[in-house]
C-alpha positions in Angstrom: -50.3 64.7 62.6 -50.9 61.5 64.7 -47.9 59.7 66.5 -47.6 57.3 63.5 -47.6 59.7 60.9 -44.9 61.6 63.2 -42.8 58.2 63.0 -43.3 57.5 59.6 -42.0 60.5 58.4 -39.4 60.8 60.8 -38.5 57.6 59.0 -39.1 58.5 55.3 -36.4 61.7 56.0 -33.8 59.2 57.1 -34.4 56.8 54.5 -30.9 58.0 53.1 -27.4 57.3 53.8 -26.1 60.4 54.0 -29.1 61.9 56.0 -28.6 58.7 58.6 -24.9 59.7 58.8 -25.4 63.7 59.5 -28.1 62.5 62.2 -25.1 60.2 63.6 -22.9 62.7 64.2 -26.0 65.5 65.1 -26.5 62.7 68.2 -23.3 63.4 69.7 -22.9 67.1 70.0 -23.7 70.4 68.3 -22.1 71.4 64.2 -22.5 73.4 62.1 -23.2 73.4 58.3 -19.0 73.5 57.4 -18.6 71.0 60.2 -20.4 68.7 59.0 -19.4 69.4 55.6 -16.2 68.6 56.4 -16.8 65.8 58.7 -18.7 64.1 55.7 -16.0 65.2 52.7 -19.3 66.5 51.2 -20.2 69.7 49.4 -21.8 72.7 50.5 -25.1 72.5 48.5 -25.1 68.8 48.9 -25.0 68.9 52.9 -27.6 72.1 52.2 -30.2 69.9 50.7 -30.0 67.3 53.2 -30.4 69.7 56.3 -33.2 71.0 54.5 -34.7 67.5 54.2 -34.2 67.3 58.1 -35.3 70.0 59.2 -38.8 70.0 57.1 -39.2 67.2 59.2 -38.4 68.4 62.6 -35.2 66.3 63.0 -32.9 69.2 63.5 -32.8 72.7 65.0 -31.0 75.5 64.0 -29.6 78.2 67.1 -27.4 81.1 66.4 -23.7 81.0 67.8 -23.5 83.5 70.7 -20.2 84.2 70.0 -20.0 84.7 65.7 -23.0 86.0 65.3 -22.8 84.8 61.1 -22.8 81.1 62.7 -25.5 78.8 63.1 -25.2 75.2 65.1 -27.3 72.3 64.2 -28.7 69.8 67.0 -31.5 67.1 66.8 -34.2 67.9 68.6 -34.6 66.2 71.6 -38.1 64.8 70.9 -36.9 63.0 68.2 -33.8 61.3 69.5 -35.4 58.1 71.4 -36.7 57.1 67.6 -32.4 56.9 66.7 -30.5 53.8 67.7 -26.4 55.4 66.3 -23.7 53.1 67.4 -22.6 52.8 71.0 -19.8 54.6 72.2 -16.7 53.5 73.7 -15.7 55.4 77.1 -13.3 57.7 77.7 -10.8 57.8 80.9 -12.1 60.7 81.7 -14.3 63.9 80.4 -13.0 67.1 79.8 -15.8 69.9 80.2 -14.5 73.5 78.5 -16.6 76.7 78.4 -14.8 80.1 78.9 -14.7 80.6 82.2 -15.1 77.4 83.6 -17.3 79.7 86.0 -21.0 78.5 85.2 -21.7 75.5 82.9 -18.7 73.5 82.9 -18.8 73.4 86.4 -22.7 72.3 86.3 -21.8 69.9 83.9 -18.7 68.0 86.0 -21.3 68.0 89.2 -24.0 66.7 86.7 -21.3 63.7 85.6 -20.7 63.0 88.7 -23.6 62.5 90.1 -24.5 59.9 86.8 -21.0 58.0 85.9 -18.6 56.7 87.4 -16.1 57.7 85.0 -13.5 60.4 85.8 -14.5 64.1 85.1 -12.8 67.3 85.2 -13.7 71.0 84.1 -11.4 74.0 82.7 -12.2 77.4 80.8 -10.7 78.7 77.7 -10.1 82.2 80.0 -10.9 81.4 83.4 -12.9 84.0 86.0 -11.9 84.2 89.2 -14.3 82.8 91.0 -17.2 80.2 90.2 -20.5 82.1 89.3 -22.6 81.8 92.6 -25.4 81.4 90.5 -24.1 78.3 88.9 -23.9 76.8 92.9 -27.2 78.1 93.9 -28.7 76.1 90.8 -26.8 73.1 91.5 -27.8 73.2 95.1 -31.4 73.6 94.1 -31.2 70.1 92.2 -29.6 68.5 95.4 -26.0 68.7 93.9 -23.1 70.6 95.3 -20.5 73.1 93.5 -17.7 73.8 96.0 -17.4 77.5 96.0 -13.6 77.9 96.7 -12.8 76.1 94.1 -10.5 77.9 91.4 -11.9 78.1 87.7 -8.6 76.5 85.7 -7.5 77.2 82.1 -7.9 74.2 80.1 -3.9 74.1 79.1 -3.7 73.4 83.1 -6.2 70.7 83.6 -6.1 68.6 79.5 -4.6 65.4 79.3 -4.0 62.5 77.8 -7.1 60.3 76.9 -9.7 62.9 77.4 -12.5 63.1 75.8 -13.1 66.9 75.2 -16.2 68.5 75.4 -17.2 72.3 75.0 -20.4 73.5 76.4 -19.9 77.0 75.0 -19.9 78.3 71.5 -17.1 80.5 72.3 -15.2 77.9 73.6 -15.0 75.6 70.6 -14.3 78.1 68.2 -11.4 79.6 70.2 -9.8 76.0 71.3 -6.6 76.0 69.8 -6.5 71.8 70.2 -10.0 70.7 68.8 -12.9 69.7 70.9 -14.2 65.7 70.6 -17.8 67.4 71.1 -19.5 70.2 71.4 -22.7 71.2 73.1 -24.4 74.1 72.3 -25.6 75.4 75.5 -26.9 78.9 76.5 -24.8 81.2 78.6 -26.2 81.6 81.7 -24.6 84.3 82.8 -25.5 86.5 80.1 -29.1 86.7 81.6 -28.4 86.3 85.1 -31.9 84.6 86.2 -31.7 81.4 88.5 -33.9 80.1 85.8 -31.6 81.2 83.1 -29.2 78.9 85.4 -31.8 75.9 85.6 -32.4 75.9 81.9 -28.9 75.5 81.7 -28.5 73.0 84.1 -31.8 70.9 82.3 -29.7 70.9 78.9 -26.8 69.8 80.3 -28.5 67.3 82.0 -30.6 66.1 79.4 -27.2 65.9 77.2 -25.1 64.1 79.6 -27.9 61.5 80.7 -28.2 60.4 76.9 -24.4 60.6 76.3 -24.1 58.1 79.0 -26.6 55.9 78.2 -24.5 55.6 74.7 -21.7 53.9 76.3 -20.7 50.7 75.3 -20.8 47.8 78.3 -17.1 47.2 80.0 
């Protein structure tokens, strides 16, 4: 299939309403089939026939939760997204990364803000370790950014306010939250392979998540 072809049916699959609205919310974080379901007041078969469409394209992507095994998340592959143009996004006062133990990838993912916005960040776990996975440092340090060490993995009932925008980079996470996430990012656990390049492919997809999140924001 030529570039064009690619395009055009790329184009023909979102030639829908519904279809253009399920790829709208796919381009801000991670759902699944219920979620989006619900998200849409739409039926079961209905939302079935459209992720079908989508996915005979190569829109979406289907991974398995980590945590309810039953579960599967839908995401847009990333290939595809620079051919979307979904409404800007007005910024937060701050972000609010959750995993569970706000040991690994919520920490890589408040360095990775950082070091890309300007807006204020935070991290917290769902059932904090207690200590930051040395792992997640040593990956962060390998991609010039810096993890402090010492610092204490918080429970998310600590660190939540008021105005943040939530978002869970861990299955677990978002379907143990007791207040609902804004967003959720399916992301790998790290730790459950152990591998500095387990930890860089981590740090890639939250990098690759929070640079086009980012670039969504509407001007000041």
């Amino acid at each position: 299939m030529t570039d064009l072809e690619r395009r055009v049916d790329i184009f023909a699959a979102l030639a829908d309403q519904t279809r253009l609205r399920i790829v709208d919310l796919l381009s801000l974080g991670d759902l699944s089939s219920s979620e989006i379901g619900s998200r849409l007041d739409l039926p079961s078969n209905l939302i079935a026939h459209h992720l079908a469409v989508l996915e005979s394209s190569d829109i979406i992507a289907r991974t398995r939760s980590e945590f309810d095994r039953r579960r599967r998340y839908i995401g847009l592959r990333p290939e595809v997204f620079e051919t979307l143009a979904p409404a800007s996004v007005k910024p937060p006062s701050r972000i609010l990364f959750v995993c569970t133990a706000n040991s690994a990838r919520s920490q890589l993912a408040e360095v990775l803000w950082q070091d890309v916005s300007e807006i204020a960040v935070a991290s917290a776990g769902t059932a904090p370790a207690e200590a930051v996975n040395p792992e997640a440092a040593a990956a962060a340090a390998r991609h010039g950014l810096t993890i402090d060490a010492s610092r204490r993995p918080r429970h998310v009932d600590e660190v939540r306010a008021e105005g943040d925008l939530v978002i869970t980079v861990c299955d677990d996470a978002h379907e143990k939250l007791v207040v609902r996430d804004d967003l959720h990012w399916s992301i790998r656990d790290p730790a459950r392979v152990g591998t500095p390049a387990a930890f860089d492919a981590a740090f890639e997809s939250l990098s690759r998540r929070i640079r086009g999140f980012v670039s969504r924001f509407a001007p000041a």
